[in-house]
C-alpha positions in Angstrom: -91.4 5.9 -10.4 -90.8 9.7 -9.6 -90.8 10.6 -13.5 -94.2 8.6 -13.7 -92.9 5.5 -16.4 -94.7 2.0 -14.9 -92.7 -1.0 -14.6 -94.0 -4.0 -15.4 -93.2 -7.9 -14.4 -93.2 -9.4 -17.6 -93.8 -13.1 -15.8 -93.6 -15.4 -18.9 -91.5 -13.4 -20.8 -89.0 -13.6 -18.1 -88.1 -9.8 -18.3 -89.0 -6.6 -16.4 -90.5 -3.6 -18.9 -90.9 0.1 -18.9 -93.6 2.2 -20.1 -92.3 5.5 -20.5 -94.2 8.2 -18.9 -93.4 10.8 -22.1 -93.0 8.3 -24.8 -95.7 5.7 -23.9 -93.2 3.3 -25.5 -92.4 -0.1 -23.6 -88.7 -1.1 -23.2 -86.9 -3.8 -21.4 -84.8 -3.0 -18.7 -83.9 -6.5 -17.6 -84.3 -10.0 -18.5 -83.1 -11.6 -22.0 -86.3 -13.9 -22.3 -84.4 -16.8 -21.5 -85.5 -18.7 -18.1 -81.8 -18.7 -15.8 -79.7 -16.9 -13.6 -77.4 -14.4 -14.3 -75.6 -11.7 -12.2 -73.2 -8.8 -11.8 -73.9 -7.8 -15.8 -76.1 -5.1 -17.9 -79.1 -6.4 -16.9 -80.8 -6.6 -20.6 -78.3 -9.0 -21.1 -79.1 -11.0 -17.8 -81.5 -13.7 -17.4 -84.6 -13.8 -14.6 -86.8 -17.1 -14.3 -90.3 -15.7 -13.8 -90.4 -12.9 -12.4 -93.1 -11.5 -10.5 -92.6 -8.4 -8.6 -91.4 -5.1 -9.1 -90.5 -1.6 -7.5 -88.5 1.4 -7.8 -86.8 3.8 -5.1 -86.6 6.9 -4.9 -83.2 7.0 -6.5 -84.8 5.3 -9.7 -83.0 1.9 -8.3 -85.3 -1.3 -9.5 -86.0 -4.4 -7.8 -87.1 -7.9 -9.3 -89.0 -10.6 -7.2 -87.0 -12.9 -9.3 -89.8 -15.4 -8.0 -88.0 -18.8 -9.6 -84.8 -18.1 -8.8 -85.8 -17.3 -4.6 -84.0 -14.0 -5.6 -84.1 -10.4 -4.9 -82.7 -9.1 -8.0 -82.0 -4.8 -8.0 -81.1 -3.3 -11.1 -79.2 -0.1 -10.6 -79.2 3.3 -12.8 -76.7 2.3 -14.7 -78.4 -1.0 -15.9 -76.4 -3.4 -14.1 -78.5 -5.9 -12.2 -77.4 -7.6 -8.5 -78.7 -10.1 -6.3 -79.8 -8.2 -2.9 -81.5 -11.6 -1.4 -81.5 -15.2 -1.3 -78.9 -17.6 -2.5 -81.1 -19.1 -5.4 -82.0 -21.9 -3.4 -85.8 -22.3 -1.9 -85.9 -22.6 1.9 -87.1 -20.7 5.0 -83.9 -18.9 6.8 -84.4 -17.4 11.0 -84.3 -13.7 11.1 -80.9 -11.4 11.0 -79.0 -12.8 8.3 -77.6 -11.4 5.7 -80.1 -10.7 3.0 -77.7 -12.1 0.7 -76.9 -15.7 2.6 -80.7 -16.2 3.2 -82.8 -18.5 2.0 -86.2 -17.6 0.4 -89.2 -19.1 -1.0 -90.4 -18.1 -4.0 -90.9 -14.3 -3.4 -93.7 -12.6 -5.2 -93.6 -9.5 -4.2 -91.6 -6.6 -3.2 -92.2 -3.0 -2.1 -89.2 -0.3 -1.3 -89.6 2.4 0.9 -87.2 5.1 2.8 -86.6 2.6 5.4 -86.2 -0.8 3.2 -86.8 -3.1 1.1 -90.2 -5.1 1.6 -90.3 -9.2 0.4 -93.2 -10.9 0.2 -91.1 -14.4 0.8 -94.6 -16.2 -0.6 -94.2 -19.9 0.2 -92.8 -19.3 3.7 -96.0 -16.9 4.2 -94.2 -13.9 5.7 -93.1 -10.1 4.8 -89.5 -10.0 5.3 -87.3 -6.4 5.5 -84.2 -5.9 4.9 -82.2 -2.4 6.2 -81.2 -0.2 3.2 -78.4 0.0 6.2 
């Protein structure tokens, strides 16, 4: 991020971590350890199901590749985490949907940008972008 901590997809541990840039002490910021879904909550207290990417805007917003849940998970300054993409169930979706009502395929990866937000929707072999609009 801008402050220089690294975030970190802690897969098999089903959380996302934080090495702090002063500190060089790891937190979690999201994930309980627990394979599941949860939403709309602190997301410490929230549950991911392997996650695999992870990225951070310029605003210091994070965003999961919650790859086994077909989710794109953001967890906001205030620690609470939201879906962004996909309904949770794997599938392949035609362009201009809602991020939200679409379907993806286990997404690995994601990238943000001042235009965007970046998916790489793995198993349907595309980049997809959604509008920070």
């Amino acid at each position: 991020d801008v402050k220089g901590n690294i975030y970190i997809a802690d897969t098999g541990n089903h959380k996302i971590r934080m090495i702090s840039a002063v500190t060089r002490k790891i937190t979690t910021i999201a994930g309980t350890g627990d394979a599941g879904y949860s939403d709309e909550l602190l997301a410490t207290n929230a549950q991911l199901n392997n996650p695999h990417g992870v990225a951070v805007n310029l605003k210091g917003a994070v965003f999961v590749a919650d790859t086994n849940n077909h989710r794109i998970r953001k967890v906001n300054r205030e620690g609470k985490i939201f879906t962004v993409a996909g309904t949770g169930v794997a599938g392949f979706c035609p362009d201009n949907q809602l991020a939200i009502e679409t379907t993806l395929n286990f997404p690995h990866g994601v990238a943000v940008d001042i235009h965007g937000i970046y998916i790489a929707d793995t198993h349907n072999h595309m980049i997809r972008w959604i509008s920070h609009q």
